[in-house]
PDB file of N, CA, C and O in Angstrom:
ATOM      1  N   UNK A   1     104.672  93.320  73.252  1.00  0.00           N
ATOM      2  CA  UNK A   1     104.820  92.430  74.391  1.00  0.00           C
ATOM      3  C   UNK A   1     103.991  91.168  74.155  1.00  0.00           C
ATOM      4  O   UNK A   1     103.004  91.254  73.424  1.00  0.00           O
ATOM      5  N   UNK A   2     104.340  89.923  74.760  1.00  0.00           N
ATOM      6  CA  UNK A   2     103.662  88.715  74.519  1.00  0.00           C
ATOM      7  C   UNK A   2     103.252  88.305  75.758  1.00  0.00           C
ATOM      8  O   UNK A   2     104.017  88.654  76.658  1.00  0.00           O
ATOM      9  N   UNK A   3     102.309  87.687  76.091  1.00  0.00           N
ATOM     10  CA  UNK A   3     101.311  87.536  76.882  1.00  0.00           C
ATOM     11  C   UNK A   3     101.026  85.610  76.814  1.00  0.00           C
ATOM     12  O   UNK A   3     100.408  85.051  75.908  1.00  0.00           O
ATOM     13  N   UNK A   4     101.632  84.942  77.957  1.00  0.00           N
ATOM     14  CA  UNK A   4     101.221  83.292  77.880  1.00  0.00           C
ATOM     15  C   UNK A   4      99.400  83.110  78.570  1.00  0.00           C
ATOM     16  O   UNK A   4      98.644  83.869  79.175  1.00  0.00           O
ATOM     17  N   UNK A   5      99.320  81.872  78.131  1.00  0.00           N
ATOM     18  CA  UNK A   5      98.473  80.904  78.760  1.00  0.00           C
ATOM     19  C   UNK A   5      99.608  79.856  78.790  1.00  0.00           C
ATOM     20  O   UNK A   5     100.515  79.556  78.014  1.00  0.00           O
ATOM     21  N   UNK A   6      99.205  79.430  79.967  1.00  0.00           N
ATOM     22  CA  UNK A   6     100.293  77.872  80.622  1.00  0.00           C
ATOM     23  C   UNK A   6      99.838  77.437  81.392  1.00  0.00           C
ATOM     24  O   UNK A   6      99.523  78.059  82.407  1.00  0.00           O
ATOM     25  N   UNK A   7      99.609  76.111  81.199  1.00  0.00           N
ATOM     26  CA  UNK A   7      99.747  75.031  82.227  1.00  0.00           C
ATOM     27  C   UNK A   7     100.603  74.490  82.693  1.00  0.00           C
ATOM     28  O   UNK A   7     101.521  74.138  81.953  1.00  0.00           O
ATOM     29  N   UNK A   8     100.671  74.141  84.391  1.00  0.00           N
ATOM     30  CA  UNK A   8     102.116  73.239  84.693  1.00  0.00           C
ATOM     31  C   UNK A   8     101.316  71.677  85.303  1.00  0.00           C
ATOM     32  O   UNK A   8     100.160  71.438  84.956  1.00  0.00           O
ATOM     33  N   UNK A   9     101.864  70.987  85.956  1.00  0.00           N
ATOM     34  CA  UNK A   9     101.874  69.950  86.409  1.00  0.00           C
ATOM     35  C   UNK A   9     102.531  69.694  87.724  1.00  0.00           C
ATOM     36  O   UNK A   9     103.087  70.549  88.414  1.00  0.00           O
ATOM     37  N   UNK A  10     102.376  68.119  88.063  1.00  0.00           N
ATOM     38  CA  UNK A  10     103.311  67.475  89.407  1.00  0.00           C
ATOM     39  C   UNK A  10     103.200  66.652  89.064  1.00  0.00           C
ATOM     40  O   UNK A  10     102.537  66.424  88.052  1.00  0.00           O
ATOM     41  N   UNK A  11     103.914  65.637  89.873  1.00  0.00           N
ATOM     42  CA  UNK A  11     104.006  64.021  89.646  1.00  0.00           C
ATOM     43  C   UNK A  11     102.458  63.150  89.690  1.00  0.00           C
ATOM     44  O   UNK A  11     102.289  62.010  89.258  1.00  0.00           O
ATOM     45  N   UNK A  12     101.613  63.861  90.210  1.00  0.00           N
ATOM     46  CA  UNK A  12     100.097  63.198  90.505  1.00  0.00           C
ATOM     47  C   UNK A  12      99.396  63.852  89.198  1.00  0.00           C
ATOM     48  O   UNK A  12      98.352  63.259  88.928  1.00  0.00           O
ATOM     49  N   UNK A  13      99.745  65.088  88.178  1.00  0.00           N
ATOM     50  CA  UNK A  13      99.279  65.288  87.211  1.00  0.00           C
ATOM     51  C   UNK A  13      98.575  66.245  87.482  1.00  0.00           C
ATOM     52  O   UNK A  13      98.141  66.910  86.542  1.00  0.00           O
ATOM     53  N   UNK A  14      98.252  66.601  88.798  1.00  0.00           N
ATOM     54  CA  UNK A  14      97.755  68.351  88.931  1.00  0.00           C
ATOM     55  C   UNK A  14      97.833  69.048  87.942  1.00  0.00           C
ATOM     56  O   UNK A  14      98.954  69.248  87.473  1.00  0.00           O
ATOM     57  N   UNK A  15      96.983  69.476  87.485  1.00  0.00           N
ATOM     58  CA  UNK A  15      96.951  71.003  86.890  1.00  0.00           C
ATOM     59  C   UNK A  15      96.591  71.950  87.166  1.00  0.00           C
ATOM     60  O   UNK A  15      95.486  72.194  87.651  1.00  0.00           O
ATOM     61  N   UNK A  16      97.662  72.887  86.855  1.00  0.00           N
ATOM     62  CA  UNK A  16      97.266  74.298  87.198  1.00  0.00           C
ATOM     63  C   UNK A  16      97.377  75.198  86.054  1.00  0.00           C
ATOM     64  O   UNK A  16      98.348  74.901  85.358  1.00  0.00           O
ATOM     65  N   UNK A  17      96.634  76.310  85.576  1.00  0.00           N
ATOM     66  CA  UNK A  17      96.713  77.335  84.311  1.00  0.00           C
ATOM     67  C   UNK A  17      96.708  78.346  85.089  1.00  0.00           C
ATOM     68  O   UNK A  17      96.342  78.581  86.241  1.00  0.00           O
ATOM     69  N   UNK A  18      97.229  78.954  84.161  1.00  0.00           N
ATOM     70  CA  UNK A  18      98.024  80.453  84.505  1.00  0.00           C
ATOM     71  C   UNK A  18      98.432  81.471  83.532  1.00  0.00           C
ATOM     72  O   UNK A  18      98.671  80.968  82.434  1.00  0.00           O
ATOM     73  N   UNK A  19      98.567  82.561  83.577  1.00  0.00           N
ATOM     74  CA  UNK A  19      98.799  83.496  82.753  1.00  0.00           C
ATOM     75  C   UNK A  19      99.984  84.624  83.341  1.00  0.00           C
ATOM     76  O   UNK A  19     100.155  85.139  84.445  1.00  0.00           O
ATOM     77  N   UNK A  20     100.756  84.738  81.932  1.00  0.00           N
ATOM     78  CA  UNK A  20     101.932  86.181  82.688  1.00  0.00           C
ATOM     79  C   UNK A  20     102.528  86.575  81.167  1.00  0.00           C
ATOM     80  O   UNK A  20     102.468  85.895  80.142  1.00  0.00           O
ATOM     81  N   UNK A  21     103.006  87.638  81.327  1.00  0.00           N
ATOM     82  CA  UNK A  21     103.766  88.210  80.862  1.00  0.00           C
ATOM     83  C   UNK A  21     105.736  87.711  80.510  1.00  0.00           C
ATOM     84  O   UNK A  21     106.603  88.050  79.705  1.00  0.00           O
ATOM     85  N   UNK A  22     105.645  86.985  81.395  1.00  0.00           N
ATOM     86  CA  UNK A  22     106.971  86.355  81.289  1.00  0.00           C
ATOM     87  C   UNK A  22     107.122  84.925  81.482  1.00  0.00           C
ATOM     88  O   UNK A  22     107.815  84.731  82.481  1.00  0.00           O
ATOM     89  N   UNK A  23     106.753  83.847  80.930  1.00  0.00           N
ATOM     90  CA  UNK A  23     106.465  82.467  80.954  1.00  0.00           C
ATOM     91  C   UNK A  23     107.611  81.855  82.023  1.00  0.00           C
ATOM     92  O   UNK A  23     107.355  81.444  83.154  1.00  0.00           O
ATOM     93  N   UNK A  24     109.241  81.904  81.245  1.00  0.00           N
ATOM     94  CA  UNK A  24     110.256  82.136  82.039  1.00  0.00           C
ATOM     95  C   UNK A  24     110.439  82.295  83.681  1.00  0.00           C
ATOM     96  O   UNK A  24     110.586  81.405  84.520  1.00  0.00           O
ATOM     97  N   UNK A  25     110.380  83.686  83.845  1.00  0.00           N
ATOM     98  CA  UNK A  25     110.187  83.917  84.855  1.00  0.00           C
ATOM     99  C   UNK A  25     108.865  83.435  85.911  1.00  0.00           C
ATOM    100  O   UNK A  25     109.117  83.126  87.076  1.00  0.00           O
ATOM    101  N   UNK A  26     107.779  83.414  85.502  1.00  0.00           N
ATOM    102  CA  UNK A  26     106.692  82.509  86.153  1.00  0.00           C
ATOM    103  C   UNK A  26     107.047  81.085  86.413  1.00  0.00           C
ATOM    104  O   UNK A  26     107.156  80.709  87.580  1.00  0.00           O
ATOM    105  N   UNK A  27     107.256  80.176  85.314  1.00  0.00           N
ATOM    106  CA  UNK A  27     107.984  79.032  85.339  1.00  0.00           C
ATOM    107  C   UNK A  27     108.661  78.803  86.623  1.00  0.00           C
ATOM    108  O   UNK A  27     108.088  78.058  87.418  1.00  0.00           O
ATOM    109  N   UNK A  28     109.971  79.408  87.009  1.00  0.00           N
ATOM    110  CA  UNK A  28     111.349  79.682  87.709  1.00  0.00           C
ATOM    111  C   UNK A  28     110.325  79.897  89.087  1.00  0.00           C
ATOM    112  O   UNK A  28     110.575  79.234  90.093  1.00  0.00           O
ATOM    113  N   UNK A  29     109.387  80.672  89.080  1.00  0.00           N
ATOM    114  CA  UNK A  29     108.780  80.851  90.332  1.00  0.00           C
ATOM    115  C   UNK A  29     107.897  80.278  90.865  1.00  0.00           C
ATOM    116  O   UNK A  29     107.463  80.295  92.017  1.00  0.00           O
ATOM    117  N   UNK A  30     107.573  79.641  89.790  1.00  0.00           N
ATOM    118  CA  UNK A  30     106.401  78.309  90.363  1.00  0.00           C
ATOM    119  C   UNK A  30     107.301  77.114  90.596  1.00  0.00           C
ATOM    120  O   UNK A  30     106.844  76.288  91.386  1.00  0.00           O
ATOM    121  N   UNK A  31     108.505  76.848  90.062  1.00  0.00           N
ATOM    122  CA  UNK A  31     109.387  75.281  90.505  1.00  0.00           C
ATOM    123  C   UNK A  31     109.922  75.826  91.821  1.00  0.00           C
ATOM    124  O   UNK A  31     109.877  74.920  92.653  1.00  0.00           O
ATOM    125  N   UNK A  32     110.442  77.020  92.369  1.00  0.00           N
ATOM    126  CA  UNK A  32     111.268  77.573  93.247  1.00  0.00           C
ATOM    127  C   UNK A  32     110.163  77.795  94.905  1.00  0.00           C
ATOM    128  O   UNK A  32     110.590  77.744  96.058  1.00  0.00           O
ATOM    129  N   UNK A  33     109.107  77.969  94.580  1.00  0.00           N
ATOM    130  CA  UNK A  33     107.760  77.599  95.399  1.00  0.00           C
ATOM    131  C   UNK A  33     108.344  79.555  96.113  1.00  0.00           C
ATOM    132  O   UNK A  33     108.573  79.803  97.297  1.00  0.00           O
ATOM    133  N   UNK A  34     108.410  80.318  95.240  1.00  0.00           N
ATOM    134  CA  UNK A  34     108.689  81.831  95.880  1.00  0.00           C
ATOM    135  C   UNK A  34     107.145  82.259  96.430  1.00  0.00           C
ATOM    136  O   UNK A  34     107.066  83.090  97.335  1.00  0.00           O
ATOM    137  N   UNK A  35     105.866  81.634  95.823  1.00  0.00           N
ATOM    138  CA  UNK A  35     104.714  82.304  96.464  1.00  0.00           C
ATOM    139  C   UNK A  35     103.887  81.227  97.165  1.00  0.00           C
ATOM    140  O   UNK A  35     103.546  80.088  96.847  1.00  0.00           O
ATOM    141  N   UNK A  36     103.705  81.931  98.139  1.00  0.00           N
ATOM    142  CA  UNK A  36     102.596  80.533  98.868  1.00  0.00           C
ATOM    143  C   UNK A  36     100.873  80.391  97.831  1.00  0.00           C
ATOM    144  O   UNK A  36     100.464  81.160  96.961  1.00  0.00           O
ATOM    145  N   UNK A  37     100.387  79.456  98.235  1.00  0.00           N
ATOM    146  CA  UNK A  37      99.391  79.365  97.224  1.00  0.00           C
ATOM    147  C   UNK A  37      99.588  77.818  96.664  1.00  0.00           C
ATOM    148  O   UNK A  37     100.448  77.012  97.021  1.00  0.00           O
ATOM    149  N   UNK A  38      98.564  77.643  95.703  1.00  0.00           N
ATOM    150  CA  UNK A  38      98.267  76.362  94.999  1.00  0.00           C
ATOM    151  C   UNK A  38      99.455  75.409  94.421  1.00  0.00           C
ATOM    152  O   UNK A  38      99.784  74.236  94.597  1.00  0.00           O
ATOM    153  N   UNK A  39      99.895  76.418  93.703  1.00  0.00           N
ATOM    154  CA  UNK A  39     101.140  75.618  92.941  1.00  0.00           C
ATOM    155  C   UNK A  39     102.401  74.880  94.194  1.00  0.00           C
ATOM    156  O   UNK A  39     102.837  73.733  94.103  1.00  0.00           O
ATOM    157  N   UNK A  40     102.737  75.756  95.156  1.00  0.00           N
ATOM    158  CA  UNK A  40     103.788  75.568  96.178  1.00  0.00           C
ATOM    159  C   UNK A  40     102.814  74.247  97.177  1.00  0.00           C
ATOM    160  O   UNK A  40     103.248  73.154  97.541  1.00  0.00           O
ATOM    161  N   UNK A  41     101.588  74.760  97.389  1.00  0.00           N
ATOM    162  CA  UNK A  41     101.012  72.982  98.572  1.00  0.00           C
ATOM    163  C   UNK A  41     101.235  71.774  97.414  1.00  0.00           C
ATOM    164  O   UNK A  41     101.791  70.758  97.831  1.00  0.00           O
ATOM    165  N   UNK A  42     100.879  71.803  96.117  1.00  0.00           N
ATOM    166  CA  UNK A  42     100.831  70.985  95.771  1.00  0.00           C
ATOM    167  C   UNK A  42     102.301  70.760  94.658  1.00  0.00           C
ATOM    168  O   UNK A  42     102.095  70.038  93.683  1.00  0.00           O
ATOM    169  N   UNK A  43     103.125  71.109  94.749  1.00  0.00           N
ATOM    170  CA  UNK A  43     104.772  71.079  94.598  1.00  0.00           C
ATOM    171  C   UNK A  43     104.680  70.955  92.715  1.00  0.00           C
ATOM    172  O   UNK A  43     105.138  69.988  92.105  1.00  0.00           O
ATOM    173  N   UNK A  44     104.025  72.098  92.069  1.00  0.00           N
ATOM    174  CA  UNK A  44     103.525  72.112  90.315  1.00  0.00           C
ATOM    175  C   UNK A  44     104.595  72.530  90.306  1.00  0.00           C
ATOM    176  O   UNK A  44     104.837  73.461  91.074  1.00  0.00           O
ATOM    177  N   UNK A  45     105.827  71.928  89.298  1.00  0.00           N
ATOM    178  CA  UNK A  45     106.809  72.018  88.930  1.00  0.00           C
ATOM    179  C   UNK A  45     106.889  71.048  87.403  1.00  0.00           C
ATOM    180  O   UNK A  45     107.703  70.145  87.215  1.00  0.00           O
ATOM    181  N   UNK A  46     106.098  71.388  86.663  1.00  0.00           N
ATOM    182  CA  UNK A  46     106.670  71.349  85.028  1.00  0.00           C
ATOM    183  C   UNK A  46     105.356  72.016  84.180  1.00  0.00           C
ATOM    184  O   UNK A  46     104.138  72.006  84.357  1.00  0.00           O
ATOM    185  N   UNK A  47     106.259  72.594  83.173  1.00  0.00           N
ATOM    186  CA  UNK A  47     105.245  73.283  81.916  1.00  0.00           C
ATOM    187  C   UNK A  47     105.208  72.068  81.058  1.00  0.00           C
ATOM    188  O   UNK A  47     106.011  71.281  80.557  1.00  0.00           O
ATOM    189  N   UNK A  48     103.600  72.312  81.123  1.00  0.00           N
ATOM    190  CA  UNK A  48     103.719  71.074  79.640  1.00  0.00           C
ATOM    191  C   UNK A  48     102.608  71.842  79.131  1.00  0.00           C
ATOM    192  O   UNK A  48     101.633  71.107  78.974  1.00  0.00           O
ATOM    193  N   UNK A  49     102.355  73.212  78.768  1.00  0.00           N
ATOM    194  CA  UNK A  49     101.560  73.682  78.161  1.00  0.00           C
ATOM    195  C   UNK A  49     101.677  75.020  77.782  1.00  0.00           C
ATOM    196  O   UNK A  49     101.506  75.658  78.820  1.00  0.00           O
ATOM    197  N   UNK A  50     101.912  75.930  76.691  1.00  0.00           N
ATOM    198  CA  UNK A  50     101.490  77.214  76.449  1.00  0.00           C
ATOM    199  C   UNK A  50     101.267  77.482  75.624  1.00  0.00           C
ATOM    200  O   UNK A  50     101.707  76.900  74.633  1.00  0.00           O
ATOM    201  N   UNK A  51     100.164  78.889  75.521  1.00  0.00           N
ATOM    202  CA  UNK A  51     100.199  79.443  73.888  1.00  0.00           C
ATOM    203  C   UNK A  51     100.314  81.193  74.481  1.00  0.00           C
ATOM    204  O   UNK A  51     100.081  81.784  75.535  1.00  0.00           O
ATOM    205  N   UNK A  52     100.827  81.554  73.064  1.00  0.00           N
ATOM    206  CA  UNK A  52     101.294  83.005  73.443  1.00  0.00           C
ATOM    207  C   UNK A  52     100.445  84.261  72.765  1.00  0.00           C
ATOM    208  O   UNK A  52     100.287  84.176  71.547  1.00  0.00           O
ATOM    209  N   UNK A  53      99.966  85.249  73.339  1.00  0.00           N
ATOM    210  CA  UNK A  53      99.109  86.135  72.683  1.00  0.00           C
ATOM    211  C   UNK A  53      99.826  87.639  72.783  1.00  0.00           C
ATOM    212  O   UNK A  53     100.739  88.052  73.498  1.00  0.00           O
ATOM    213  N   UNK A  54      99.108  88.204  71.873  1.00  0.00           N
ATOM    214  CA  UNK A  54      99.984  89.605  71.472  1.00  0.00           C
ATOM    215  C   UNK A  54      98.863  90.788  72.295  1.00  0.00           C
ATOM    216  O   UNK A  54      98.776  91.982  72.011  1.00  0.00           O
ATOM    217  N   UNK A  55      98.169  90.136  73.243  1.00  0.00           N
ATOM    218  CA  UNK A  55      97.154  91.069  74.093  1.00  0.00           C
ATOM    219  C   UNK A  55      96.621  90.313  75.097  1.00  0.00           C
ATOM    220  O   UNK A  55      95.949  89.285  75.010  1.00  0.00           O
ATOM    221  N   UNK A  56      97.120  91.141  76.413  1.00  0.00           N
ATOM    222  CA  UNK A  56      97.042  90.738  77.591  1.00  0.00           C
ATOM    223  C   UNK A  56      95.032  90.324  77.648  1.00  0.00           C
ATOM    224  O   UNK A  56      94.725  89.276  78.217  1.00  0.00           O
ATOM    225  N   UNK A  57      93.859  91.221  77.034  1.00  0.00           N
ATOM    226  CA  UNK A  57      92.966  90.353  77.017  1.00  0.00           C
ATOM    227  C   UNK A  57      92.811  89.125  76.434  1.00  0.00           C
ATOM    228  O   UNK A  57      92.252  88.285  77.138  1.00  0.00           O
ATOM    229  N   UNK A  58      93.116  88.830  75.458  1.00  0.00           N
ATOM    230  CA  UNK A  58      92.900  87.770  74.692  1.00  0.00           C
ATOM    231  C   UNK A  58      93.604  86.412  75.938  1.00  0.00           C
ATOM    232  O   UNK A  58      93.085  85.393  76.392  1.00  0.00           O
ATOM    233  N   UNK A  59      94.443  86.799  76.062  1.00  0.00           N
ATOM    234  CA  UNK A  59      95.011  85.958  77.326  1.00  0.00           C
ATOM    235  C   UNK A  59      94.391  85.386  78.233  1.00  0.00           C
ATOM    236  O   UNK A  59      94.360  84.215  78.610  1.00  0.00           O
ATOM    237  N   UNK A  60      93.703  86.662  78.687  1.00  0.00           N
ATOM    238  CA  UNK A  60      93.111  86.683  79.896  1.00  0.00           C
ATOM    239  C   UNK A  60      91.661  85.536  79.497  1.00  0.00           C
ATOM    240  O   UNK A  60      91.490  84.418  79.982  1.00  0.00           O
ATOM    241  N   UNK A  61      90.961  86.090  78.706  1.00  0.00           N
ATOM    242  CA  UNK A  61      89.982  85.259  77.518  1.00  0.00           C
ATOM    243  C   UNK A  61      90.373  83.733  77.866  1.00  0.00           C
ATOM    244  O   UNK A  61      89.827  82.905  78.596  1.00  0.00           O
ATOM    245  N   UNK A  62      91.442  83.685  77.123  1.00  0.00           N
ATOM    246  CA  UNK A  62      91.668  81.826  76.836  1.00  0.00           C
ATOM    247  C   UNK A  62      91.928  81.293  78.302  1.00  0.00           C
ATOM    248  O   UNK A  62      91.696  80.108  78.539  1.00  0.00           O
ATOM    249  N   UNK A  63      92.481  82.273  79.457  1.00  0.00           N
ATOM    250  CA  UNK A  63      92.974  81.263  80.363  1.00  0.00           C
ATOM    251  C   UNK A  63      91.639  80.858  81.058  1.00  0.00           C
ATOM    252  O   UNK A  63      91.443  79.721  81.488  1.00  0.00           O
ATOM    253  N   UNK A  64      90.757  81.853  81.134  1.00  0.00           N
ATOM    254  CA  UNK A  64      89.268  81.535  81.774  1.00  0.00           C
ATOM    255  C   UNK A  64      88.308  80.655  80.882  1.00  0.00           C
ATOM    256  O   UNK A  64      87.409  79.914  81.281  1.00  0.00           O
ATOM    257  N   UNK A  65      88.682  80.893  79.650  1.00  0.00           N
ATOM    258  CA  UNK A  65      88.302  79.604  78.970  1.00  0.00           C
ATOM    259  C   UNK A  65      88.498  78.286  79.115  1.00  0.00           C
ATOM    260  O   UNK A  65      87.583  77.462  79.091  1.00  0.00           O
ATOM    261  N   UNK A  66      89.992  77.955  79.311  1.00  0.00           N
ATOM    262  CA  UNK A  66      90.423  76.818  79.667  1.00  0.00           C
ATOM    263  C   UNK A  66      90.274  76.403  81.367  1.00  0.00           C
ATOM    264  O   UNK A  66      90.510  75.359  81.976  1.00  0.00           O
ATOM    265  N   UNK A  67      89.945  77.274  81.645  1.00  0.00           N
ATOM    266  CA  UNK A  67      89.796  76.695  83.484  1.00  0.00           C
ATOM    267  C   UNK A  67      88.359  76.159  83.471  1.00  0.00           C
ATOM    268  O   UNK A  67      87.961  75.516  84.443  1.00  0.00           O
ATOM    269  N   UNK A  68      87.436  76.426  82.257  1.00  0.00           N
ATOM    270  CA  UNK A  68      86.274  76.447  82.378  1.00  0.00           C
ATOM    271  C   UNK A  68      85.724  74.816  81.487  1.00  0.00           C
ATOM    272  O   UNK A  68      84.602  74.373  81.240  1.00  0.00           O
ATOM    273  N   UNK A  69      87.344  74.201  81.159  1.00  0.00           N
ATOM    274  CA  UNK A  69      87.376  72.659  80.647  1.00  0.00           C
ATOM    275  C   UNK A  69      86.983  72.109  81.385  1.00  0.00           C
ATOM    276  O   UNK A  69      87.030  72.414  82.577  1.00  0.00           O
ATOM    277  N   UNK A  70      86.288  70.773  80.757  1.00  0.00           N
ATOM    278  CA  UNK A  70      86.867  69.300  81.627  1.00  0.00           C
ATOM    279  C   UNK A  70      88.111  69.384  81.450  1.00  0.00           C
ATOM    280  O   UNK A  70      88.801  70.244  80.903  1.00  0.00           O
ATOM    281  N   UNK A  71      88.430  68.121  82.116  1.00  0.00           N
ATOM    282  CA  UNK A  71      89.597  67.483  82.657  1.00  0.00           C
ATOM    283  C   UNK A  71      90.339  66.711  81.704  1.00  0.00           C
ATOM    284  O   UNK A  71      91.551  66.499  81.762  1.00  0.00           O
ATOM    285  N   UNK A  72      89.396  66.222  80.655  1.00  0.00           N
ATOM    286  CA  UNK A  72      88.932  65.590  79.159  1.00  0.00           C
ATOM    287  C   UNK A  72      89.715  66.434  77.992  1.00  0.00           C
ATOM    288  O   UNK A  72      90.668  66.054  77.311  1.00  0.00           O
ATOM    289  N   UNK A  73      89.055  67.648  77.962  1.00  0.00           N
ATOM    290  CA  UNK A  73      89.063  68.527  76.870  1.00  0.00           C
ATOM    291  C   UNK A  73      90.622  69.068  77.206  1.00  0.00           C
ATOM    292  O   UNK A  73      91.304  69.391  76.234  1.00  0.00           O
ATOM    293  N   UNK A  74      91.234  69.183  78.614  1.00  0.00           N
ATOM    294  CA  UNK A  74      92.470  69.570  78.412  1.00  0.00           C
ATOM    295  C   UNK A  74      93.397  68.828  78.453  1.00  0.00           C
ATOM    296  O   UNK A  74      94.484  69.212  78.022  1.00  0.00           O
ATOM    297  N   UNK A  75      93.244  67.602  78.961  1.00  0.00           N
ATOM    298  CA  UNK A  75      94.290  66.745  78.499  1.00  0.00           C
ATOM    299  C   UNK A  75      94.796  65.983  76.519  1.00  0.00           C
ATOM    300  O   UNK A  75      95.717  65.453  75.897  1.00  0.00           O
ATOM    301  N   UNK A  76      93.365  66.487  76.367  1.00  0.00           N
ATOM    302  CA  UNK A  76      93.461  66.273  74.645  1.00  0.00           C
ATOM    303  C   UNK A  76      94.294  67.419  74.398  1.00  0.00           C
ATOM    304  O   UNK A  76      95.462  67.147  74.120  1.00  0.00           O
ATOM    305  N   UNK A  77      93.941  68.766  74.436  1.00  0.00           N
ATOM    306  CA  UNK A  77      94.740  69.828  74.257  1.00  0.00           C
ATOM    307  C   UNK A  77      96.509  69.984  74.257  1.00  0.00           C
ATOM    308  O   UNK A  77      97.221  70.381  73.335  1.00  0.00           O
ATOM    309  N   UNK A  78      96.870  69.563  75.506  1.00  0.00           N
ATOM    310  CA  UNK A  78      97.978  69.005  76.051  1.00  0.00           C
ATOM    311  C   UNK A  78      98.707  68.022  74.994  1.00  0.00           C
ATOM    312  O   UNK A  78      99.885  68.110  74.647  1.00  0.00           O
ATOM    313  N   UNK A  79      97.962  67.270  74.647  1.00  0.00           N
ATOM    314  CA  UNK A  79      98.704  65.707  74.040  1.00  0.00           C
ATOM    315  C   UNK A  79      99.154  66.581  72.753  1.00  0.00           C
ATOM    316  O   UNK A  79     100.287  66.505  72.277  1.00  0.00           O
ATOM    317  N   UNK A  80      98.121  67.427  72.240  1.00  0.00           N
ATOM    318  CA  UNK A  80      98.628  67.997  70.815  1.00  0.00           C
ATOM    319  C   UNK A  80      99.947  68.590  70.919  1.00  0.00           C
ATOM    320  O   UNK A  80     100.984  68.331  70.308  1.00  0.00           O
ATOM    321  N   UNK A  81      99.716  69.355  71.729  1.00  0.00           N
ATOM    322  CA  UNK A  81     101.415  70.015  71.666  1.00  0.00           C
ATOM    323  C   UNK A  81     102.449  69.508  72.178  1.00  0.00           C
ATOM    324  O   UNK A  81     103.636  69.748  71.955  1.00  0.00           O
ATOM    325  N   UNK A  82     101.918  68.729  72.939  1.00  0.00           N
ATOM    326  CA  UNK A  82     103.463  67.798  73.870  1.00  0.00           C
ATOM    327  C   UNK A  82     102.818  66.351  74.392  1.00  0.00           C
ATOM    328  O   UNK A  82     102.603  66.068  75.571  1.00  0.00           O
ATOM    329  N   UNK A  83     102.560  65.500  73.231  1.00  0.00           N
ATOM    330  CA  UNK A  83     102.343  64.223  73.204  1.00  0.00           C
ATOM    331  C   UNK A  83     102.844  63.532  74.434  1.00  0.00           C
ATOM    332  O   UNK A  83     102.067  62.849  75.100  1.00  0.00           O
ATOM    333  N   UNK A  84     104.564  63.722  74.895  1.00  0.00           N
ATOM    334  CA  UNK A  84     105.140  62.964  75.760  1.00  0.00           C
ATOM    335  C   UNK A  84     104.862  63.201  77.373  1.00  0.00           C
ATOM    336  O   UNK A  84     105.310  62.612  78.356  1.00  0.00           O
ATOM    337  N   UNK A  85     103.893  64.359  77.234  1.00  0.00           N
ATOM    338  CA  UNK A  85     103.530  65.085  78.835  1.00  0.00           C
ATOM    339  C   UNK A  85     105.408  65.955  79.215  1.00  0.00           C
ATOM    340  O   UNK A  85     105.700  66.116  80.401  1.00  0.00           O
ATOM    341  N   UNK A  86     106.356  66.367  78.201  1.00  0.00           N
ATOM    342  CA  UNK A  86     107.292  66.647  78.702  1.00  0.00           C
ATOM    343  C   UNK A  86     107.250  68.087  79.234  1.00  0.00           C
ATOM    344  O   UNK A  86     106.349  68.900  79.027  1.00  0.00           O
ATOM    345  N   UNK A  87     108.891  68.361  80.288  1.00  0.00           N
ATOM    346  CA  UNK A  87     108.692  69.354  80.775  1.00  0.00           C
ATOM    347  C   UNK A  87     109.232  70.817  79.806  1.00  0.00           C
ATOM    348  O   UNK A  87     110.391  71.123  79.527  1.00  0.00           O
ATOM    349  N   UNK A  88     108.416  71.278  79.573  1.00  0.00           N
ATOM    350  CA  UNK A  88     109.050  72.617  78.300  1.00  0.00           C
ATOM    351  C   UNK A  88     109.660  73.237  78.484  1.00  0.00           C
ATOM    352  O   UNK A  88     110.310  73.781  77.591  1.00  0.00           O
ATOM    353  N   UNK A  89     109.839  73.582  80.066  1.00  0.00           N
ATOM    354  CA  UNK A  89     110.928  74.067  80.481  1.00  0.00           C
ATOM    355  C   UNK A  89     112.383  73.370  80.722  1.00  0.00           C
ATOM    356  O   UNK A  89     113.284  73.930  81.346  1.00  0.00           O
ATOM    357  N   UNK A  90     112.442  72.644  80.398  1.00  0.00           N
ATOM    358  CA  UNK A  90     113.870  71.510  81.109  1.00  0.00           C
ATOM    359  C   UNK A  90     115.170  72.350  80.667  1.00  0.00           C
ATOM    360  O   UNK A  90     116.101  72.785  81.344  1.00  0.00           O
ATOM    361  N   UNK A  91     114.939  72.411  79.489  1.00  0.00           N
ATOM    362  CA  UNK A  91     116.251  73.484  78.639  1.00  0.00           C
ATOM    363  C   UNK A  91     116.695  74.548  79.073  1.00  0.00           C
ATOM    364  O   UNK A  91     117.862  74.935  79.018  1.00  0.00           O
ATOM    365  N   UNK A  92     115.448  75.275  79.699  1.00  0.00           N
ATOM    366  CA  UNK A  92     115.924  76.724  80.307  1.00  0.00           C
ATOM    367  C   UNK A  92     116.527  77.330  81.263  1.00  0.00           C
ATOM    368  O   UNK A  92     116.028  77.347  82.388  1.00  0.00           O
ATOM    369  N   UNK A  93     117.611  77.884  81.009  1.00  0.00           N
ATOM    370  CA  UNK A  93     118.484  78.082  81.885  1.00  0.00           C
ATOM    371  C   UNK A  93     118.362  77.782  83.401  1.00  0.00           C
ATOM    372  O   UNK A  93     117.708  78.725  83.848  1.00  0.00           O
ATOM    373  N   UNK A  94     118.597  77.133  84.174  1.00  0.00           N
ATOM    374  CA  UNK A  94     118.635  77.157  86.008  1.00  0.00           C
ATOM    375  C   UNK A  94     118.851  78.443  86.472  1.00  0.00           C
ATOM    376  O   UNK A  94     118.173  78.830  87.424  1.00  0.00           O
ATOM    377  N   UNK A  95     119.615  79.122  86.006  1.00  0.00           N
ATOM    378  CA  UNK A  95     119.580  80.740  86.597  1.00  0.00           C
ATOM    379  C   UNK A  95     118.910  81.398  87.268  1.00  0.00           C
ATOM    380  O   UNK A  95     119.213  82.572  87.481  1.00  0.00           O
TER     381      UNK A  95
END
């Protein structure tokens, strides 16, 4: 089983990190606003960030790592993998 760290976004550049088991499906439920909470007040609707681990600790590890950034250190992070700030999800099915 594979295990994300992800960040999403909004139009003001919010970030939020997060961790699941199903990137996909988390994704779909954070644009769809299915849970009340952070992501839904503040309308986080795009991935522009993940890395994938083969153990739900190690996961768990990096995402408390990265919450534990500046604001600095993760937007450098970010630029590496998706220079354009794009949404990683755009491709994936609407379903």
């Amino acid at each position: 089983m594979s295990y994300y760290v992800y960040m999403m976004t909004n139009k003001h550049q919010t970030l939020y990190t997060g961790v699941t088991n199903d990137l996909e499906r988390r994704v779909y439920e954070h644009k769809n606003k299915l849970f009340k909470g952070f992501t839904e007040k503040y309308n986080i609707d795009r991935l522009i960030y993940y890395e994938v681990f083969h153990e739900i600790t190690d996961a768990i590890a990096r995402e408390k790592q990265l919450k534990g950034w500046t604001r600095k250190k993760k937007d450098d992070l970010i630029f590496k993998m998706n220079p354009e700030s794009k949404d990683l999800s755009e491709e994936w099915s609407k379903g």
